[in-house]
Residue, then its C-alpha position, 0 to 999 in steps of 0.5 A: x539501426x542495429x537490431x534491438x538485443x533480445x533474451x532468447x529465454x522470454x523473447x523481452x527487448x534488452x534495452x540499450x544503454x539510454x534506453x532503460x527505463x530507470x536509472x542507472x544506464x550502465x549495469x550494477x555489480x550483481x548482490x545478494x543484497x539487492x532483490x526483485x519483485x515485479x507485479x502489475x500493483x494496481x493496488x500495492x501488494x513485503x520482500x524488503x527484509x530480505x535485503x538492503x535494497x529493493x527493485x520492484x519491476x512494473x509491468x506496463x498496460x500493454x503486458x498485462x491486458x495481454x497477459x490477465x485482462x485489463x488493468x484497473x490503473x494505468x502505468x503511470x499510476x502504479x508507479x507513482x504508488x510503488x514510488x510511494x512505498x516506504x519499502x521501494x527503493x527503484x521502481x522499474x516500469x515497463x518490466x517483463x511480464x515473464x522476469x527476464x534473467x538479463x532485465x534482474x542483473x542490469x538493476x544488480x538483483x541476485x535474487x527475485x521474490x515472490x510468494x508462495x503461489x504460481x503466477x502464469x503468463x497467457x501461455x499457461x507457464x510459470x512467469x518465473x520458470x527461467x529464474x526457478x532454473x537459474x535458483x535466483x528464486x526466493x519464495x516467501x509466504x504470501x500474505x493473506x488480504x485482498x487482490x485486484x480480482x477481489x475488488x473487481x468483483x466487489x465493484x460488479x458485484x455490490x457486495x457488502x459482506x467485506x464491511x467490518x465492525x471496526x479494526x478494535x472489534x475484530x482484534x479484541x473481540x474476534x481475537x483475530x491476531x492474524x490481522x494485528x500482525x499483518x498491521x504490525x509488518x505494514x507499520x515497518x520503516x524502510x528496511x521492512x525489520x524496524x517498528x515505525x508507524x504508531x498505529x492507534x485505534x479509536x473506539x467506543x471504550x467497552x469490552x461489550x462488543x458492539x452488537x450486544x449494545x442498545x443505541x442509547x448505550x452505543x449513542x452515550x459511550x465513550x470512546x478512546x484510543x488504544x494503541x496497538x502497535x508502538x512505532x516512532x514518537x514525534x520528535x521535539x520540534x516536528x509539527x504535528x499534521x492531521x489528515x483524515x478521510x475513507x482512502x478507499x481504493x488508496x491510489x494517486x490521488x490519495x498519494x498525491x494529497x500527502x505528498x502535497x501536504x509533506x511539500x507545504x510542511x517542508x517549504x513552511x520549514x524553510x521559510x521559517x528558519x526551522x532547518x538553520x535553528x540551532x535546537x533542530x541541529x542539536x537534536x539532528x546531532x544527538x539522533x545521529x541523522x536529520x529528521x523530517x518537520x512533520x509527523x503525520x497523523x492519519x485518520x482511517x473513518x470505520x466502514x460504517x461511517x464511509x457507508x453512511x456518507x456515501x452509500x451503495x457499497x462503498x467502501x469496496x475495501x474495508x477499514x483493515x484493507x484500507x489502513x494496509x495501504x495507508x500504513x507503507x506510505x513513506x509521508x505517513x508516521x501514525x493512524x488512527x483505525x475508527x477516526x470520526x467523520x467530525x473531528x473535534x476539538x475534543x477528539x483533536x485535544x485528545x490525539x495520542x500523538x499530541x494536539x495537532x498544529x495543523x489540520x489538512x484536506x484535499x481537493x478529493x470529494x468522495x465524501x461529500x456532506x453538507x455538515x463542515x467536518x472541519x469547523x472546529x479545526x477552522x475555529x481552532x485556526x487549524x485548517x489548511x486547503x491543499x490546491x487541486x492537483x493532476x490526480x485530483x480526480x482519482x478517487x474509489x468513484x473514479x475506479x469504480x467507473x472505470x470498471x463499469x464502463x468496461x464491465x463486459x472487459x472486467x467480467x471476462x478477466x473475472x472468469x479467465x481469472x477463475x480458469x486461469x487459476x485452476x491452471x496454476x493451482x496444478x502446476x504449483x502441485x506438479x511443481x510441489x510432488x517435482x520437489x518432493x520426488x527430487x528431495x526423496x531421491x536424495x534422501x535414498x541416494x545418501 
């Protein structure tokens, strides 16, 4: 057998034809058009813009326990999850920890995209210093928000201090508009430029914030939607669908309940005849494109009430972080922030999207009650079971424990991810006075 190729730059394996581990085998014509990020996204992490085509290269267990400490989801989780990225147009699993130039020009990427922050490999050095060499580097802002390392620490921790009042309080009270951007970049279509989720918030209707409220008053308000990013409308002819729930830690499991949801929707469509109707064609012809049956509606529950149900200090992401994931989902085209735990018949009469003609839940039980939230969809003739599925078992309880059984692991990762920080907190400030040292060079010497 021929020894395997390597790049002499990162030492990563360049596969042979047949072996790459995503398609296409014979390598593309390098664009501008087409970008690469790479990351370990054990919790999804905006780089479509930039380009009409995005690579995301996931690295594999292995790469990163030796590169950071143990990851909270396996492989074949994180590639589920970036696959489910509205914006994700390959995923590339097995990617090098260090980007390798050779890796970036068979999948046809001119360009890599990272944020504004420095990244090292176990060695200490920037895991982008060959493509930096190269200028195929692109550096964007890096958003704000949650990392991996945060939640681990929430997880060990059982803080709370990361609960919200509710998404309508912390954008019109605390006039965050911060946070009301971020939920308009993540509400994008697939090209990361257009709108396209409708995102509603749903709260009591006062401009008293809730804390000055006695519960009586809190107990007799009224509460209403309030939309507050305009994205797609439903279009003649789709059936509206309602999810709801916590998705807390939004991972496959999550995923996998939508996509079952989307399946059931789109065999329902067959069977019917929806796709042959001559009204769902004239409407395809007057768009200029097919569209999907379904519109999904999801509804986020405020943490207050995941707390209640559930106790200790679930959730460990808060409703904003929570509905950031939910929002790329490419099965998901509206959510509701502060959905109640009990939707009702009035609640679901009352949907800005238009009274659902179906209501869903999966086999998931993180929140478990002895009250049936679902008895008004059941005597509406709403209510629909989605089967158990392989990821059924995947929920926050379930990541929860999987960093507990390895705390001492965990622990470890938190403190070499303090060390490891200061590391690249100087090298991003020697790579800043480099820059200003070269650009002041230039300056004298014009």
């Amino acid at each position: 057998m021929p020894p395997k190729a390597v790049d002499n730059q990162t030492g990563a394996v360049i596969p042979a034809w047949g072996e790459w581990p995503a398609e296409p085998q014979e390598a593309l014509p390098v664009t501008k058009e087409r970008v690469w990020i790479d990351g370990c996204f054990d919790f999804t992490h905006h780089a479509k813009s930039l380009g009409k085509t995005l690579v995301v290269g996931v690295h594999s267990d292995e790469e990163i326990l030796k590169n950071k400490g143990p990851p909270v989801m396996t492989l074949e989780e994180r590639v589920a999850a970036v696959k489910a990225c509205r914006w994700a147009d390959s995923s590339v699993p097995n990617a090098p920890y260090v980007t390798s130039i050779p890796w970036i020009d068979h999948y046809g990427c001119q360009y890599v995209v990272h944020g504004d922050d420095i990244t090292s490999d176990s060695n200490g050095e920037d895991c982008y210093r060959f493509v930096k060499e190269a200028d195929r580097f692109w550096i964007v802002k890096r958003t704000p928000g949650i990392s991996t390392t945060d939640l681990v620490g929430r997880m060990l921790l059982c803080t709370k201090s990361h609960f919200l009042k509710s998404v309508r309080a912390l954008i019109r009270v605390q006039g965050d508009p911060d946070s009301l951007q971020r939920i308009r970049d993540y509400s994008s279509d697939h090209t990361g430029k257009e709108p396209h989720v409708d995102v509603f918030t749903y709260d009591m209707d006062s401009e008293d914030p809730e804390d000055h409220m006695s519960a009586e008053e809190r107990a007799t308000s009224r509460y209403a939607f309030e939309r507050i990013v305009t994205g797609k409308k439903p279009i003649p002819g789709q059936r509206i669908v309602y999810v709801d729930g916590a998705f807390d830690l939004f991972s496959t499991g999550h995923i996998e309940f939508l996509r079952q949801v989307a399946v059931t929707e789109h065999q329902r469509a067959r069977r019917t005849g929806w796709y042959e109707s001559i009204a769902i064609k004239e409407i395809d012809s007057q768009l200029g494109h097919s569209f999907e049956p379904m519109y999904l509606v999801v509804g986020i529950h405020d943490d207050e009430v995941v707390n209640h149900v559930k106790g200790s200090n679930y959730p460990i992401m808060n409703v904003l972080e929570r509905g950031l994931c939910v929002l790329p989902c490419k099965h998901v085209h509206a959510v509701v922030f502060g959905a109640p735990f009990v939707p009702t018949e009035s609640y679901l009469q009352s949907l800005p999207c238009g009274r659902p003609h179906a209501v869903y839940h999966g086999p998931n039980n993180f929140l478990q009650s002895e009250l049936d939230p679902y008895a008004d969809a059941r005597k509406l003739g709403l209510y629909h079971d989605t089967p158990p599925h392989p990821y059924s078992a995947i929920n926050a309880n379930e990541i929860v424990n999987r960093v507990l059984k390895n705390r001492l692991a965990f622990e470890k990762r938190q403190a070499a991810k303090g060390a490891k920080a200061t590391a690249e907190a100087a090298l991003q400030s020697r790579e800043q006075q480099e820059q200003e040292a070269a650009t002041a060079n230039s300056i004298t010497s014009s």
